[in-house]
RODO-2510 file (C-alpha; in nm, 4 decimals, decimal comma):
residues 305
     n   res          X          Y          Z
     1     x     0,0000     0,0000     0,0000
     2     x     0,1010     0,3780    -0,0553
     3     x     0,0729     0,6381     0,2369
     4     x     0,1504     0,3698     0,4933
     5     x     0,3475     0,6056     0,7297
     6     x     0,0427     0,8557     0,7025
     7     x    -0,2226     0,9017     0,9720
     8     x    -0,4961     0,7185     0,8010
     9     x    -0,2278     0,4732     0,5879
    10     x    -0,0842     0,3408     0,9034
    11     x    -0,3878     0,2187     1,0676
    12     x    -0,4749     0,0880     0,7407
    13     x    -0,1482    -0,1317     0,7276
    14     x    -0,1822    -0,2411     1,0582
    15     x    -0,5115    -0,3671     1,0026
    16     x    -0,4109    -0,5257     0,7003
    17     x    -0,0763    -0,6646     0,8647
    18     x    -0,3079    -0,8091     1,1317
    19     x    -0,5412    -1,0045     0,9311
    20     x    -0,2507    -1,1902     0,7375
    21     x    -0,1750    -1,0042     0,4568
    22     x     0,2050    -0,9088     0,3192
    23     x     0,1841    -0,5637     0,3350
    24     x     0,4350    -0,3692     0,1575
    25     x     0,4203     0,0181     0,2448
    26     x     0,5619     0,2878     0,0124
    27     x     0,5539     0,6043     0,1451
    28     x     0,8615     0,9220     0,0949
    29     x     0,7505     1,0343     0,4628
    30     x     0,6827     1,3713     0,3447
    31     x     0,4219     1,3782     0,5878
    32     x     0,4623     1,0340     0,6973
    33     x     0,6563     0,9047     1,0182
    34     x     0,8676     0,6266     1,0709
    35     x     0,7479     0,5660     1,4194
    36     x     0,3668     0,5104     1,2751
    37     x     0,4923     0,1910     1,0547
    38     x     0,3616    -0,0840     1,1905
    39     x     0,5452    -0,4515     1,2560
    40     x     0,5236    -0,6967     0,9946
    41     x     0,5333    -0,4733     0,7100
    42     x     0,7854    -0,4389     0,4210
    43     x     0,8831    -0,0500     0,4047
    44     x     1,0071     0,1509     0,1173
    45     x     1,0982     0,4878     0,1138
    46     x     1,0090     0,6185    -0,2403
    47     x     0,7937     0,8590    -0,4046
    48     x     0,5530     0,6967    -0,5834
    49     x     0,6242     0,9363    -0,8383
    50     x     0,9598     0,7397    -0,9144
    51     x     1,0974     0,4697    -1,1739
    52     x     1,1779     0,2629    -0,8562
    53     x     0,8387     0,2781    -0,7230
    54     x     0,6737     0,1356    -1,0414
    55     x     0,9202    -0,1051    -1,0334
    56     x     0,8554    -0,2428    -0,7312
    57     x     0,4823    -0,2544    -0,7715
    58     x     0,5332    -0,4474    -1,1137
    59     x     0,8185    -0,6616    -0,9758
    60     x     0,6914    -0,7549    -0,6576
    61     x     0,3891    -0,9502    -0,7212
    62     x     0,1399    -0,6820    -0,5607
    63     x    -0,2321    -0,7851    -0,6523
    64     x    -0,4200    -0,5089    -0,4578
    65     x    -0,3128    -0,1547    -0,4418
    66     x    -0,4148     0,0277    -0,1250
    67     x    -0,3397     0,3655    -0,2208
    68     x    -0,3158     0,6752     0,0016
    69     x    -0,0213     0,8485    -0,0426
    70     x    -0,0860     1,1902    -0,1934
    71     x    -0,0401     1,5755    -0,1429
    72     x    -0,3001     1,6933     0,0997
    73     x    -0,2866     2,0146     0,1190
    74     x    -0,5689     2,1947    -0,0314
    75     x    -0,4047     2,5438     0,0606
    76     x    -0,1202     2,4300    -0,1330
    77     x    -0,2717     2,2613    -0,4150
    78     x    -0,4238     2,5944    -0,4547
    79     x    -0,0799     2,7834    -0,4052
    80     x     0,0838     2,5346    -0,6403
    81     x    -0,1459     2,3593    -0,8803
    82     x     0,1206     2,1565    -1,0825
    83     x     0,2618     2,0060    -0,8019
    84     x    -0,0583     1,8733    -0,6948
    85     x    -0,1449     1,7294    -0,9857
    86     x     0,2345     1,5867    -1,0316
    87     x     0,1922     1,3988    -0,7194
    88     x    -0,2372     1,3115    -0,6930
    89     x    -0,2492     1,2449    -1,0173
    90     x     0,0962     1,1425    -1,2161
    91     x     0,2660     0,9647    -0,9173
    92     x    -0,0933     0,7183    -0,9357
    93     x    -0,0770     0,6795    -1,3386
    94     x     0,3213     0,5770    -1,2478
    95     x     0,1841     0,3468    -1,0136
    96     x    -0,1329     0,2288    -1,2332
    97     x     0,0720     0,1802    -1,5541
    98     x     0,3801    -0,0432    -1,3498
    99     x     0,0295    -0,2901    -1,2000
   100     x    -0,0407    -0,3219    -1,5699
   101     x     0,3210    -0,4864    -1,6258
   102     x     0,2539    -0,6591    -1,3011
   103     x     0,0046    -0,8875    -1,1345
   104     x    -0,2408    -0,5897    -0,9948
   105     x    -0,5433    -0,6779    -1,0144
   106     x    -0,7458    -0,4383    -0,7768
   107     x    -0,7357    -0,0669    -0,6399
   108     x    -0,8638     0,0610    -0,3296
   109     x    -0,8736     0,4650    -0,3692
   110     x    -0,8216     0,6835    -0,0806
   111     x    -1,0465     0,9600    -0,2118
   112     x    -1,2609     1,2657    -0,0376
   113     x    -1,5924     1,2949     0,0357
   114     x    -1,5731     1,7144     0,0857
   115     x    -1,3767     1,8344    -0,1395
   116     x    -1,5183     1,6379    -0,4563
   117     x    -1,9015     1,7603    -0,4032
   118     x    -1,7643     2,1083    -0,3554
   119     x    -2,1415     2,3293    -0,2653
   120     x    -2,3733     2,0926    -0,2041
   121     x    -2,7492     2,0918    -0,3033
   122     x    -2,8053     1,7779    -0,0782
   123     x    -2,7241     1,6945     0,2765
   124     x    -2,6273     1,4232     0,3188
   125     x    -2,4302     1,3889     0,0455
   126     x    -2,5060     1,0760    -0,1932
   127     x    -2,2434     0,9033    -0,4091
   128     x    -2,4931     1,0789    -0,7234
   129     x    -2,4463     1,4268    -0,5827
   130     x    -2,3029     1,5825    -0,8742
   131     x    -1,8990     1,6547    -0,8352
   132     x    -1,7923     2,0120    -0,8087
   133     x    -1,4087     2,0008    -0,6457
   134     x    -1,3665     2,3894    -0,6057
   135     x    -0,9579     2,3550    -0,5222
   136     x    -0,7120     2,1744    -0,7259
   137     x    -0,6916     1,9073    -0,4943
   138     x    -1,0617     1,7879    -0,4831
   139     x    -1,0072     1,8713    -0,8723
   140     x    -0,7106     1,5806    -0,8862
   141     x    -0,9270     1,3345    -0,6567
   142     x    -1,1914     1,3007    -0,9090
   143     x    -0,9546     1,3066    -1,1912
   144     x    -0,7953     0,9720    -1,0576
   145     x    -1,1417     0,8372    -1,0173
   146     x    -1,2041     0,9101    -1,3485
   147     x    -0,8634     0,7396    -1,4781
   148     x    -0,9507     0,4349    -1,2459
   149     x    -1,2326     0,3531    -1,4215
   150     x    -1,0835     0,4216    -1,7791
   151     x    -0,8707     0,1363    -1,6225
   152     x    -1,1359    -0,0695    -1,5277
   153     x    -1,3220    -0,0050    -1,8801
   154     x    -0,9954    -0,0794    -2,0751
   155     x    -0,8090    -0,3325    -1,8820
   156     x    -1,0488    -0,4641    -1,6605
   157     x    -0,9361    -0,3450    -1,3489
   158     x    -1,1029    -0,3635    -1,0184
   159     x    -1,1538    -0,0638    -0,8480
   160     x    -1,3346     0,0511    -0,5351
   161     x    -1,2870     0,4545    -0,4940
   162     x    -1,3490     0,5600    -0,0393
   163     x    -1,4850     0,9167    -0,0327
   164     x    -1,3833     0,9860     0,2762
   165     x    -1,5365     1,2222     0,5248
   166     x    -1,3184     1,4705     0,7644
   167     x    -1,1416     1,1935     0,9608
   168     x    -0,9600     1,2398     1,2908
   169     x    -0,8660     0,9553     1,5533
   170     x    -0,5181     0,8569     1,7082
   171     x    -0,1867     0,9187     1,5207
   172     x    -0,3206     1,2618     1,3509
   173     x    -0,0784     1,5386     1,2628
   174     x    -0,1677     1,8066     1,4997
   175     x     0,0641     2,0399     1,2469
   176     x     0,0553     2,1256     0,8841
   177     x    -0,2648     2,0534     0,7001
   178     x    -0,4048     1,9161     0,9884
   179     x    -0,7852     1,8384     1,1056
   180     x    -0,9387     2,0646     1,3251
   181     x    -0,9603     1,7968     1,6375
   182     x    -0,5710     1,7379     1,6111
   183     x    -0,5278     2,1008     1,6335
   184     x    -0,7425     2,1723     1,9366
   185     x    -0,6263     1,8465     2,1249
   186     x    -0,2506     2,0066     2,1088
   187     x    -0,3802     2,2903     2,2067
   188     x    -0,5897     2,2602     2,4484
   189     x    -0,3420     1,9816     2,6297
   190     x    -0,0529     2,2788     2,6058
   191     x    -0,3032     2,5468     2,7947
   192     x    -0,3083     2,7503     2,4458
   193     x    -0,5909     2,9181     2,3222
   194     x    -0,7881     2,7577     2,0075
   195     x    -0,8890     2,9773     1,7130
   196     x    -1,2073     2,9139     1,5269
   197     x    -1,2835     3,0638     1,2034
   198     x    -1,5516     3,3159     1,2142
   199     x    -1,8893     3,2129     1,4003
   200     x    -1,7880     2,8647     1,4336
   201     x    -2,1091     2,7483     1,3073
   202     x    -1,9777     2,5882     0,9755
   203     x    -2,0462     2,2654     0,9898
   204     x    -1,8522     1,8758     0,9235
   205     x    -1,9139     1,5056     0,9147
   206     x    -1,5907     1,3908     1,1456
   207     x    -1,5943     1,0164     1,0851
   208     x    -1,3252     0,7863     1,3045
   209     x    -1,0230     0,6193     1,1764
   210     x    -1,1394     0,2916     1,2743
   211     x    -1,4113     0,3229     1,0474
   212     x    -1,2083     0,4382     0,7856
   213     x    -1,0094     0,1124     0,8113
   214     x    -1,3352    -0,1074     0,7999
   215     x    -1,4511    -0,0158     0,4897
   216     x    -1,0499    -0,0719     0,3525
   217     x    -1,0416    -0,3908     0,4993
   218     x    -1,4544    -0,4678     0,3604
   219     x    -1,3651    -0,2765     0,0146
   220     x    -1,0819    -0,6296    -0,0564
   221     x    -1,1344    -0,8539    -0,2963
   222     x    -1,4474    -0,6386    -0,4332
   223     x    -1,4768    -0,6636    -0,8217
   224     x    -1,6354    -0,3740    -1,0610
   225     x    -1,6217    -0,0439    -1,0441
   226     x    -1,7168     0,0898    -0,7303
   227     x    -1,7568     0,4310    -0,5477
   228     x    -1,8566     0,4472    -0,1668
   229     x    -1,8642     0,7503     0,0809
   230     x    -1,7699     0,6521     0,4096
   231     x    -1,8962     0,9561     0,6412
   232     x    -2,1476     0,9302     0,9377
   233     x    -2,4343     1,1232     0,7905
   234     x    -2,4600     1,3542     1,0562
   235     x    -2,3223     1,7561     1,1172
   236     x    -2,1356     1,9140     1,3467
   237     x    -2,0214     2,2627     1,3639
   238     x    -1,7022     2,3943     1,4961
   239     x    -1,8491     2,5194     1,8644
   240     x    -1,9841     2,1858     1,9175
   241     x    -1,6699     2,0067     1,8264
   242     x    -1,4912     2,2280     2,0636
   243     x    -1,6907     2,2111     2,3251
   244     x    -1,6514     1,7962     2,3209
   245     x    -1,3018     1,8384     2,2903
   246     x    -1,2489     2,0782     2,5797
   247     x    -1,5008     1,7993     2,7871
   248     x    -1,3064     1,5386     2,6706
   249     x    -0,9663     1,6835     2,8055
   250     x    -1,1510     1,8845     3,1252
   251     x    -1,0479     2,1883     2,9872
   252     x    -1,2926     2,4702     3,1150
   253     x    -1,1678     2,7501     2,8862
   254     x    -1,3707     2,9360     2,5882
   255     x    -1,2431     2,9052     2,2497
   256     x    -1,1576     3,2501     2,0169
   257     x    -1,2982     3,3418     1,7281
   258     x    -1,0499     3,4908     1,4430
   259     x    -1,1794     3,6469     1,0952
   260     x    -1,3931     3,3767     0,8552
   261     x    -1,1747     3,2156     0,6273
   262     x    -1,2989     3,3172     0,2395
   263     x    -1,4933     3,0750     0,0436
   264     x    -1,4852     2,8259     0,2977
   265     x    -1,7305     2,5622     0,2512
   266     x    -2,0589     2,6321     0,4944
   267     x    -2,1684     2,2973     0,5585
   268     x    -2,0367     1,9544     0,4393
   269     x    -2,1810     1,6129     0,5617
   270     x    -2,1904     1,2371     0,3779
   271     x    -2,4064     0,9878     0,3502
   272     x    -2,3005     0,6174     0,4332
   273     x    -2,6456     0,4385     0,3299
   274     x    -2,4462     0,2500    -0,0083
   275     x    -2,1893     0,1413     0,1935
   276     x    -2,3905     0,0233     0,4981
   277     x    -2,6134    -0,1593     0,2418
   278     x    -2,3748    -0,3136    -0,0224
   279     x    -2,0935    -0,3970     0,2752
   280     x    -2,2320    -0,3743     0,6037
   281     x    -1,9744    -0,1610     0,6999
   282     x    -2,1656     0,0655     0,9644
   283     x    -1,9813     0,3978     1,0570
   284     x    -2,0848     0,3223     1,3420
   285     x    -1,8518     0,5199     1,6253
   286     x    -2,0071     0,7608     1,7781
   287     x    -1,8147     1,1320     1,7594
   288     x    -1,7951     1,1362     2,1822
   289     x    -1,6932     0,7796     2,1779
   290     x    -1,4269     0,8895     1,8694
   291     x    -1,3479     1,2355     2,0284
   292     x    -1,2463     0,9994     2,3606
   293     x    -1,0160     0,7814     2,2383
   294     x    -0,8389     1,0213     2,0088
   295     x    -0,8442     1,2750     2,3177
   296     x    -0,6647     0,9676     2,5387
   297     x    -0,4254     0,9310     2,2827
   298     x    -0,3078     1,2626     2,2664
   299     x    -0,2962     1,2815     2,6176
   300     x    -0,0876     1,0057     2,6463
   301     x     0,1934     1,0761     2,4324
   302     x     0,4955     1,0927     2,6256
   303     x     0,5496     1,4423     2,4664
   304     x     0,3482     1,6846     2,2353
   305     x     0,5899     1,9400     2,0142
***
C-alpha cells in the first residue's frame, strides 16, 4: 500500500498486517513518520512518483493496491497547482501503468468525500451528488477516479474509490494541514488558546479512523467499479466540536474566534447508506466515543511538540 506512514495509511497497514496479509508500504515520509509503521510490514521509502516505485509494484507480485499516499494540502494545491497534480495524479498513473506490467489486479482509492461535491445541493451527500471540487486538490481526486475507471473499462481493473469524510482519531498530525480535532487536542493539552474561524457554526461530518479502516479492509477482494462515501451522515459545527473536545480533556476555557476564512465551505456532511447496504460496513462510532479515544491518545503521548 502507498501512504503507509500517514495518519490514516498506518492504521490501514496495521489492520491489514493483522489479518494476514504481506503488506508492503511505500511512502517518501513527506508527511509520513517512521514511528507510525507498523510490525510486519515491508517498508520503502520512495515517491511513488519514481521509476523505482513502479518497479517495485510491477516486480513484486502486488495484486491489490491500497493507495493513500498523496499531497493533501488543499491550501497548497491551490498555491501550487502543478505540483498537486504531479503527485495526486501522475505519481498514481506511475503506479497504475507499473500494476499493468505486473500482477495488480485491484485498487482501493483513498479519495474525499468534501472536497469532490464542492457546494452541495443535498445533505447528506449521496455518491450521485453531482462533483464540483472547487480547489485543485478535490479537482485531482476526481480526476484519478475518473482514470480508475478508464482502467477498469480498458483493462479490466477492479476498483473501489473511499470518499472519505473529515477523519480524525489517534496518530493525527496536529501540524501542517491538519484536522481541526488534532489542532485543538494540542492545544488545548498545552493550555493555548484555540482559534475558530468566524462564528464557528460551519459545519462537518468527522468520521473515526477505525471506520475508515473497515470499509479498507470490507472494500478487498471487491470486483467492478465501485464508489462508496464513508462519512457518518450527521453535522457538526465547529463550537460543538470544541466544546466535546475541551469535555473530553476537562479543559474549562472558551475558544476565540479569528476572521472567517474566504470561500470556505458552509456545511459539508456524507451519507453512508451505499456502503452500509452493499458492505455492512456501519460507521458506526459515535463522535464522543471517537473524540475519547483520540483525546486519550493525545494525552498520552509521552510528549506533544
Amino acid at each position: 500500500m502507498t501512504g503507509g506512514a500517514g495518519f490514516i495509511g498506518s492504521h490501514v497497514a496495521e489492520a491489514l498486517a493483522r489479518a494476514g496479509h504481506r503488506v508492503l508500504i511505500v511512502d517518501d515520509l513527506s508527511s509520513g513518520r517512521k514511528e507510525n509503521l507498523p510490525e510486519g510490514c515491508e517498508f520503502f521509502k520512495l515517491d511513488i512518483r519514481s521509476r523505482q516505485a513502479a518497479t517495485l509494484v510491477a516486480s513484486a507480485g502486488v495484486e491489490i493496491l491500497v493507495h493513500h499516499a498523496a499531497q493533501i494540502d488543499v491550501r497548497r494545491s491551490v498555491a501550487d497547482p502543478l505540483h498537486d497534480a504531479e503527485v495526486n495524479i501522475l505519481g498514481t498513473l506511475n503506479l497504475l501503468e507499473a500494476g499493468r506490467r505486473g500482477s495488480l489486479r485491484q485498487v482501493v482509492f483513498a479519495s474525499t468525500g468534501g472536497a469532490i461535491y464542492g457546494e452541495q445541493e443535498e445533505f447528506p451527500a449521496s455518491e450521485e451528488h453531482p462533483t464540483r471540487p472547487l480547489s485543485p486538490y478535490g479537482v485531482a481526486k476526481l480526476a484519478v477516479e475518473r482514470y480508475l475507471y478508464a482502467y477498469h473499462q480498458l483493462y479490466g481493473l477492479h476498483v473501489t474509490c473511499l470518499r472519505y469524510a473529515n477523519v480524525y482519531g489517534p496518530r493525527q498530525d496536529p501540524h501542517g494541514e491538519a484536522g481541526v480535532v488534532a489542532i485543538f487536542l494540542e492545544r488545548l493539552l498545552a493550555g493555548r488558546p484555540c482559534v475558530i474561524n468566524g462564528d464557528g457554526l460551519q459545519t462537518r461530518d468527522y468520521v473515526f479512523v477505525g471506520d475508515v479502516v473497515e470499509a479498507n479492509l470490507a472494500s478487498l477482494g471487491l470486483t467492478g467499479f465501485r464508489i462508496y462515501n464513508v462519512g457518518t451522515g450527521r453535522e457538526t459545527d465547529v463550537v460543538t466540536l470544541y466544546r466535546l473536545l475541551a469535555d473530553a480533556v476537562g479543559v474549562d476555557r472558551p475558544p476565540t474566534h479569528g476572521p472567517a476564512k474566504p470561500g470556505e465551505q458552509r456545511r459539508s456532511v456524507i451519507s453512508a447508506a451505499k456502503i452500509r447496504r452493499d458492505l455492512g460496513v456501519a460507521v458506526a462510532t459515535s463522535l464522543a466515543d471517537g473524540l475519547a479515544r483520540t483525546a486519550h491518545w493525545f494525552a498520552s503521548r509521552p510528549s506533544r511538540a
